[in-house]
C-alpha positions as CSV (number, residue, x, y, z in Angstrom):
1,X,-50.6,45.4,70.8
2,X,-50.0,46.9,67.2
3,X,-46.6,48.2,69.0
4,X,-45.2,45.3,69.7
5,X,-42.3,43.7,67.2
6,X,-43.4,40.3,68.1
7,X,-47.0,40.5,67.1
8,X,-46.3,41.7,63.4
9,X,-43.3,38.6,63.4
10,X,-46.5,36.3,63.8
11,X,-48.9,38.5,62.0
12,X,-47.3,38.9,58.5
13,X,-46.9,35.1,58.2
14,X,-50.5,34.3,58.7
15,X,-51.7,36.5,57.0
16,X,-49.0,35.6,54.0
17,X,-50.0,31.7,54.8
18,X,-53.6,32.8,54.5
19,X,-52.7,34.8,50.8
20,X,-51.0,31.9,49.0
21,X,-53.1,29.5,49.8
22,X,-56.4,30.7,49.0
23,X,-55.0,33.3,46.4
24,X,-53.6,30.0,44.4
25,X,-56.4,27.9,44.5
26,X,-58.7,31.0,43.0
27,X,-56.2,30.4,39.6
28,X,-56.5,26.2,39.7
29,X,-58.7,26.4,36.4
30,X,-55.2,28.7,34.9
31,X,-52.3,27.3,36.6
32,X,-53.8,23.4,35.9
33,X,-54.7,23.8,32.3
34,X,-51.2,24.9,31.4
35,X,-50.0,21.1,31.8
36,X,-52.0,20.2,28.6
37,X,-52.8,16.0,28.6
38,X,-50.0,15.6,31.3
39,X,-53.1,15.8,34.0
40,X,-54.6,12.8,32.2
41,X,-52.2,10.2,34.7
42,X,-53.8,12.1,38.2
43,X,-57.4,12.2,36.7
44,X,-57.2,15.5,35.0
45,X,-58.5,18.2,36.4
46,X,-61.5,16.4,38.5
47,X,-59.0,14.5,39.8
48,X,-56.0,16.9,40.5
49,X,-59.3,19.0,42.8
50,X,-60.4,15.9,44.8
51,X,-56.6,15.3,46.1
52,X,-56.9,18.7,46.9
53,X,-59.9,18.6,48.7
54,X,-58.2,14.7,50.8
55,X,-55.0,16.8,51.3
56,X,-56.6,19.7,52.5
57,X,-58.5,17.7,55.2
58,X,-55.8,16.0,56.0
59,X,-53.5,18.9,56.6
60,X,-55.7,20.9,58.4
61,X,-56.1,18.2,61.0
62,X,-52.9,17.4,61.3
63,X,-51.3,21.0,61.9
64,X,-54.1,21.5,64.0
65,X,-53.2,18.5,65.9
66,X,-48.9,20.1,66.0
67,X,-50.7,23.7,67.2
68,X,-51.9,22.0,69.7
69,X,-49.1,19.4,71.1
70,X,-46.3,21.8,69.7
71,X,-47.6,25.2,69.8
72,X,-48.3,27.5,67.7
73,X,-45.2,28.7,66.7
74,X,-43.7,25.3,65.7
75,X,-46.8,24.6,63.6
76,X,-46.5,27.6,61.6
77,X,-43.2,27.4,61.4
78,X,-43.7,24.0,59.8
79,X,-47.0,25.5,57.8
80,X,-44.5,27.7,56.2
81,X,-41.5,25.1,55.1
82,X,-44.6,23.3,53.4
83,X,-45.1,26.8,51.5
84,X,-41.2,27.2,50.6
85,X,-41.6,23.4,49.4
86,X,-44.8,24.0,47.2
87,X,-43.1,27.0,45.7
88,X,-40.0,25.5,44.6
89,X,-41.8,22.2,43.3
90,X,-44.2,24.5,41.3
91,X,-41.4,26.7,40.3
92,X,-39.3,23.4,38.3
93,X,-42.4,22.1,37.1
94,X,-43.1,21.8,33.7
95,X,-45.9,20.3,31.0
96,X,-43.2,17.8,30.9
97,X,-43.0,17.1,34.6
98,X,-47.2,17.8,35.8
99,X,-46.6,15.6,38.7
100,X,-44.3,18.4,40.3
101,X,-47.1,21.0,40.1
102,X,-49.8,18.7,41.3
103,X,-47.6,18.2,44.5
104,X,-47.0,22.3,44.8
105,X,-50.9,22.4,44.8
106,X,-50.8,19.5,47.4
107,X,-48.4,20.7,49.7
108,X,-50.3,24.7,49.0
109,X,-53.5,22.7,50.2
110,X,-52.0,21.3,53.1
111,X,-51.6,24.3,55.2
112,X,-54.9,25.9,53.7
113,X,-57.4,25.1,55.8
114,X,-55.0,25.6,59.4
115,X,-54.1,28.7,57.9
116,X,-57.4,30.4,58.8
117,X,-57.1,28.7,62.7
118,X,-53.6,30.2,63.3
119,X,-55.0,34.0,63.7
120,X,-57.2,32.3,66.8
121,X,-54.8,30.1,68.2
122,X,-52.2,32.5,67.9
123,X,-54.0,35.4,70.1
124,X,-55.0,32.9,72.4
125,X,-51.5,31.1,73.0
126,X,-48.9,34.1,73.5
127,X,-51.4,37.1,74.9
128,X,-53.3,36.9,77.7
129,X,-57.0,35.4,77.9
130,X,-58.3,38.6,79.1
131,X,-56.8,39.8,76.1
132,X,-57.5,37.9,73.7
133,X,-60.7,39.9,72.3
134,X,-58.7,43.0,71.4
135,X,-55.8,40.9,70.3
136,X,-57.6,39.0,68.1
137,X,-59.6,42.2,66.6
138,X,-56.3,43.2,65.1
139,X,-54.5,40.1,64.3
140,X,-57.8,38.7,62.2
141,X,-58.5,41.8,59.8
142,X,-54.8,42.2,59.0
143,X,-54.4,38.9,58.3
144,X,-57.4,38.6,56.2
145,X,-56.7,42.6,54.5
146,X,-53.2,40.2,53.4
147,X,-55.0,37.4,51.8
148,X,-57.6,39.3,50.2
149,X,-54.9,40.6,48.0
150,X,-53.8,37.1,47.3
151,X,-56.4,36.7,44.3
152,X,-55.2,39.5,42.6
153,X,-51.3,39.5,42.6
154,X,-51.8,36.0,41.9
155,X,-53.8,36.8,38.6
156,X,-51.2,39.5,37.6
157,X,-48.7,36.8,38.3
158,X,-50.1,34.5,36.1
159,X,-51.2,36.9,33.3
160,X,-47.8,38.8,33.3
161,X,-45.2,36.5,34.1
162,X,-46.7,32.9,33.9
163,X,-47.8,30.3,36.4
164,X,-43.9,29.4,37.6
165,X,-43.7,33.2,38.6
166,X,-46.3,32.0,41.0
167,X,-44.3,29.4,42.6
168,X,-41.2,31.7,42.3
169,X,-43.3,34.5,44.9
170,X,-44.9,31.6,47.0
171,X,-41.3,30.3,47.5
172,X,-39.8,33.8,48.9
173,X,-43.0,34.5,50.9
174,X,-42.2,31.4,52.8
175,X,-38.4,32.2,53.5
176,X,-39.8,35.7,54.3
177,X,-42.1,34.0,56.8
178,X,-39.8,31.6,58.3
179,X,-37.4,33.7,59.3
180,X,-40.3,36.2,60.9
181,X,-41.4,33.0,63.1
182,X,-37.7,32.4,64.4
183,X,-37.5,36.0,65.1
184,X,-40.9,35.9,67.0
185,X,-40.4,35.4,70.6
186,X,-42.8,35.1,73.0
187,X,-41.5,35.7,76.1
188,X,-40.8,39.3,74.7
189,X,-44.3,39.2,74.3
190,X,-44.8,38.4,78.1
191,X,-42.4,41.2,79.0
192,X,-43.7,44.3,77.2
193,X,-47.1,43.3,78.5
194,X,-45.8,43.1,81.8
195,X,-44.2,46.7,81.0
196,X,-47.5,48.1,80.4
197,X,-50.0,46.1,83.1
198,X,-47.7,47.0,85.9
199,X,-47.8,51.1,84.6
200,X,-51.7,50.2,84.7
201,X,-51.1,48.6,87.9
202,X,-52.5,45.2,87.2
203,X,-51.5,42.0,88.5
204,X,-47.9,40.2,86.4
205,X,-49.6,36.8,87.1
């Protein structure tokens, strides 16, 4: 598993999905409060966190409605232009123009809650069923070791360089990521395992 090119093309964006999106929201109180009054129009900060919370919901029901009809690949392919589009909106944003942070955060809380699902539909879409338990017992932890750094660089990103710098590194995670799903394929997937179960003569069906 850990050998094959293709799982580390679908691994590194999850987990990078994962790190954004929860390592952002950990620096709401930080990122929001440097917008001043201009939060006053969307409800301050109260307000800013319940379309957070709507968006959130809302996302994670609909990309888990385009992993399912789509496949996995399109949906976090998707999931990760919505990332490149929250980074650049937070990146231009300004105490002068709040509304395009609150959107960054929006479109950051749309993929947050799918992002976590990905890692199970992901093992169970492009690896075999039998599989899927050791499959999933790598993809998981490295995805989550990826996110639980997102808290930090995000803090170092804010403290050293401001919140934009934020937005700047969301932004380049998600070209990063998009072009590791277009390189994923998973019919090379089907083929090296298929290399290895006919060595352990197994069945190819």
């Amino acid at each position: 598993t850990l050998t094959t090119r293709d799982f580390w093309f679908i691994t590194l964006p999850a987990g990078l999905l994962l790190m954004f999106s929860v390592g952002t929201m950990t620096q709401t109180n930080q990122i929001l409060a440097q917008m001043g009054d201009g939060l006053d129009k969307y409800g301050g900060f109260a307000g800013v966190m319940a379309m957070i919370m709507i968006f959130g919901l809302i996302g994670s029901f609909v990309l888990g409605v385009l992993d399912q009809k789509l496949g996995t690949k399109k949906a976090m392919i998707i999931a990760c232009v919505i990332m490149l589009i929250a980074g650049i909106l937070g990146a231009v944003s300004s105490p002068a123009k709040p509304g395009l942070l609150v959107a960054a955060l929006i479109f950051l809380a749309l993929f947050m809650g799918a992002s976590s699902n990905f890692t199970v539909s992901l093992a169970a879409q492009y690896w075999r069923r039998e599989d899927f338990g050791t499959v999933f017992a790598a993809v998981n932890p490295i995805a989550n070791l990826i996110c639980a750094f997102g808290p930090m660089l995000i803090a170092i990103l804010m403290i050293g360089s401001g919140y934009t710098m934020i937005f700047k590194v969301v932004a380049g995670a998600g070209v990063v990521s998009i072009i590791l799903m277009l390189l994923f394929s998973s019919k090379h997937v089907k083929a090296k395992d298929d290399t290895y179960r006919k060595a352990a003569g197994k069945k190819l069906d």
